[in-house]
N, C-alpha and C positions, 0 to 999 in steps of 0.2 A: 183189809182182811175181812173175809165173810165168816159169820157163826150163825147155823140156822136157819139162811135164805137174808139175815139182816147186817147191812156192812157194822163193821165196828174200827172205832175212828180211833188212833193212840188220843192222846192229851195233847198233843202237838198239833195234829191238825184241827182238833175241838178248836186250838187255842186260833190259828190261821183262820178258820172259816167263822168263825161268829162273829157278826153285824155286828157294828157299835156304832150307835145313833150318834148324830152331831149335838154335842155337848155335854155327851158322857165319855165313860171310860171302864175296861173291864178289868177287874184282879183278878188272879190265878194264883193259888198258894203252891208251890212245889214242893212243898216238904223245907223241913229244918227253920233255914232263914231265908229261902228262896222264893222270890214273885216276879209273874209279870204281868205286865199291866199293856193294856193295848186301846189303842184312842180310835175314833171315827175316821181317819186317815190308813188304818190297821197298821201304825207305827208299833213296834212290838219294843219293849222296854223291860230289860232283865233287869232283878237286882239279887246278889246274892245267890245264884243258883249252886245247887251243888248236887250232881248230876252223877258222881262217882264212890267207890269206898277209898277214895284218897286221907281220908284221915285215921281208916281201919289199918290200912296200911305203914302209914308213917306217924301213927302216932298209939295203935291200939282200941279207939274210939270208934264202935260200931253204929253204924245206920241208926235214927231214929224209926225210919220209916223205908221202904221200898220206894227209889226214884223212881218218878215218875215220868221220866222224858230219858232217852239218850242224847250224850253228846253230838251223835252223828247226826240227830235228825233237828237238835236244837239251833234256831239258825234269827237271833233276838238281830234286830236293827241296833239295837245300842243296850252296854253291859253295863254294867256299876257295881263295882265289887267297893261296899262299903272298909274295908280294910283286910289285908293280907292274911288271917287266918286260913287254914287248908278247910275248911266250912263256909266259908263266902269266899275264898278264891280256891276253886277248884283246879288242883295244880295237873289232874288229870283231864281233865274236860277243858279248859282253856284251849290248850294248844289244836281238840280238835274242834271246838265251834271255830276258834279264828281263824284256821287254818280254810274252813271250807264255806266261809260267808264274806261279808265286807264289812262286819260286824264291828262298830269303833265301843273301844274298855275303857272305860272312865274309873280312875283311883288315886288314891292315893301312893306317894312318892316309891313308897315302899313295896307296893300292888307293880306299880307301874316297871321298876326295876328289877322284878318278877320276870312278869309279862316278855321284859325285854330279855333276860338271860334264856326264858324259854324260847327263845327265838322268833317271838311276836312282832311283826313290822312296826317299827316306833313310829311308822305315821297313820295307825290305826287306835294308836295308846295317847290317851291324857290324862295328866296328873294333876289332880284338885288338892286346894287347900283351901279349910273353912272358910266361908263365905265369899270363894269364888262361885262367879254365876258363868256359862257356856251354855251358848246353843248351839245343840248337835242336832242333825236331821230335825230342823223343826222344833225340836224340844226344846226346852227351857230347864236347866240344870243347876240348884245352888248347892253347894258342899253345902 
């Protein structure tokens, strides 16, 4: 999008195009309880995002803040939804980041039985339990 003569980038593609040196790593606050974090590799690592008013709606609890990203253009290499709240799993935004990435959701039992009733490919879902460790793309992951 142009404003001015000068482009202006959403937060999604800031987050896509900025370098990260070998042996660092960058964070992005999304709002709420939502990060991600991106390495020298530009491995993009969601946690907690919450991208929708899915809790306005099924529960009454408005926005803290205006999301910062849509779900359609949000497209993280690997998700972690620290536990099934509709505030780190986002029951509206789920179904369309998975739907249109290859994006693998790390959770717990009860995220993950979600995931799958929303019709989320169970071989893109896995299910952590404390002080399980998995490496996904690369990553290094401990409950």
């Amino acid at each position: 999008m142009s404003k001015g003569g000068y482009k202006v980038q959403s937060l999604w593609e800031k987050i896509k195009d900025l370098y990260v040196g070998e042996g660092k790593i960058a964070v992005f606050w999304l709002g709420q309880a939502g990060f991600v974090f991106k390495d020298h590799n530009g491995t993009l690592i969601a946690i907690d995002p919450y991208l929708t008013h899915c809790c306005e709606r099924l529960h009454g609890f408005k926005r803290l803040m205006p999301s910062l990203i849509s779900p359609e253009e949000f497209v993280p290499d690997i998700f972690i939804c620290t536990h099934h709240h509709a505030d780190h799993l986002d029951i509206d935004a789920v179904p369309i980041i998975m739907e249109s990435s290859d994006t693998i959701l790390l959770g717990s039992q009860t995220s993950i039985t979600m995931c799958e009733e929303m019709g989320i490919d169970e071989n893109r879902l896995i299910s952590l339990h404390e002080g399980d460790k998995k490496t996904i793309k690369g990553i290094k992951v401990t409950a």
